[in-house]
C-alpha positions in Angstrom: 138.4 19.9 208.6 137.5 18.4 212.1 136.0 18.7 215.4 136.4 21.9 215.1 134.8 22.9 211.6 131.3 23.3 211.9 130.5 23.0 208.1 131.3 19.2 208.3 129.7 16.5 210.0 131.7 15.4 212.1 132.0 19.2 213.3 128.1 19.2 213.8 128.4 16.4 215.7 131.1 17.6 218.1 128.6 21.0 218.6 125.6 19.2 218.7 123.7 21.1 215.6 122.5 20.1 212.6 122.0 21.4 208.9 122.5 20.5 205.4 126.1 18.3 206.8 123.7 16.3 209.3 120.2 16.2 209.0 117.5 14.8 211.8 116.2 12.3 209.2 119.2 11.1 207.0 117.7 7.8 206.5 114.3 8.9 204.8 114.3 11.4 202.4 111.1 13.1 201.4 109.8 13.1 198.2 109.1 16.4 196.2 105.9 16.9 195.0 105.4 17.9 191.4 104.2 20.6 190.4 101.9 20.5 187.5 102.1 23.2 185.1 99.2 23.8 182.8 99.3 25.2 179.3 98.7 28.9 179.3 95.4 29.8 177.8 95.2 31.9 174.4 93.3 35.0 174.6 91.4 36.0 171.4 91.6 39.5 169.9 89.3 42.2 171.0 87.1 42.6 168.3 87.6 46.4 166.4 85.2 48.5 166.8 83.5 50.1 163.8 84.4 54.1 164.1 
């Protein structure tokens, strides 16, 4: 859990890569955007035919 481990930070640091442990922007975090969901629209019945 060091220099050596590149799942940790201070690993990524010693390798020079990044991911989910460091991140370019650390500071500012973007929001997500919401994702409106709209109601699902009922469907009438086919009307029966007259045989």
């Amino acid at each position: 859990m060091g220099k050596g481990d590149s799942r940790t930070r201070k690993g990524k640091i010693y390798k020079g890569s990044y991911g989910n442990s460091r991140s370019h922007s650390s500071s500012v975090i973007a929001p997500k955007v919401a994702v409106t969901v709209k109601a699902p629209v009922a469907k009438k019945a086919a009307a029966k035919k007259k045989a």
